[in-house]
N, C-alpha and C positions, 0 to 999 in steps of 0.2 A: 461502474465501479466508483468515478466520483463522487455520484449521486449518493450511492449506500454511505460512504465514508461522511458526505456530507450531514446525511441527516442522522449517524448517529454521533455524527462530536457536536451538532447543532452549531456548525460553520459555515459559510461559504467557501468552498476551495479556493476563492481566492486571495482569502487570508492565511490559509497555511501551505499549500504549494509552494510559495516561494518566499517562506522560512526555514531558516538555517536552522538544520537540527529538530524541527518536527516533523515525525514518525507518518503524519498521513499521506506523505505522499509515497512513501514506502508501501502503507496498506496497501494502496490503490493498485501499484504495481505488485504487489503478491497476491491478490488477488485476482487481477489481470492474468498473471502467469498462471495461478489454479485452473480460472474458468475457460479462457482463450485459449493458453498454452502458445501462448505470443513466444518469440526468441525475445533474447535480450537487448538485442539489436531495435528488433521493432517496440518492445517496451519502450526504451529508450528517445526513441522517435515520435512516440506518440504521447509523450511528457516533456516534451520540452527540449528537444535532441541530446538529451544526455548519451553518456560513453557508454556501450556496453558492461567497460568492465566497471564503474561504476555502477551499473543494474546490479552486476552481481555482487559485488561488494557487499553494498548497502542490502540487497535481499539476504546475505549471509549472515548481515549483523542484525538484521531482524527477526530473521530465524531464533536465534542467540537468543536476543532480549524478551524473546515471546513469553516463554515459559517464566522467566523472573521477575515480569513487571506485569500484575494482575490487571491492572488500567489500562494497560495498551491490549492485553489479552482479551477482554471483555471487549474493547470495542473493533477489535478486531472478530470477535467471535459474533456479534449484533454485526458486524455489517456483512458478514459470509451470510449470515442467518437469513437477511434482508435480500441475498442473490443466489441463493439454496446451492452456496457453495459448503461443502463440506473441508470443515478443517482436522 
């Protein structure tokens, strides 16, 4: 899932991972949850041991913002495309 994300924002993860308030690492874990079907818990763990309910949170507020913000939508829709995840 890193990898997709990474090579569609043409970043290393680990430049945006662990910035405040960008969205890719959200991708990463909604996509995660599509294709795995990880719990929140093990999301969570496997990014960094974030909270569960922070998983869900932040997937809620991505959900949200999917549809309203076409640039996040596009590159979330290239990197599902990149892991024949359907959105």
């Amino acid at each position: 899932m890193v990898g997709a994300v990474e090579a569609v924002r043409g970043a290393p993860a680990a430049t945006w991972l662990t910035q405040h308030g960008d969205p890719g690492k959200w991708l990463v874990l909604r996509l995660a949850r599509r294709l795995c079907g990880l719990t929140l818990v093990e999301l969570g763990q496997r990014l960094g041991g974030l909270d569960y309910a922070a998983v869900g949170m932040a997937l809620r507020r991505l959900d949200a913002r999917l549809p309203q913000d076409p640039r996040l939508r596009r590159i979330y829709d290239q990197a599902a495309d990149k892991l024949h995840v359907k959105t």
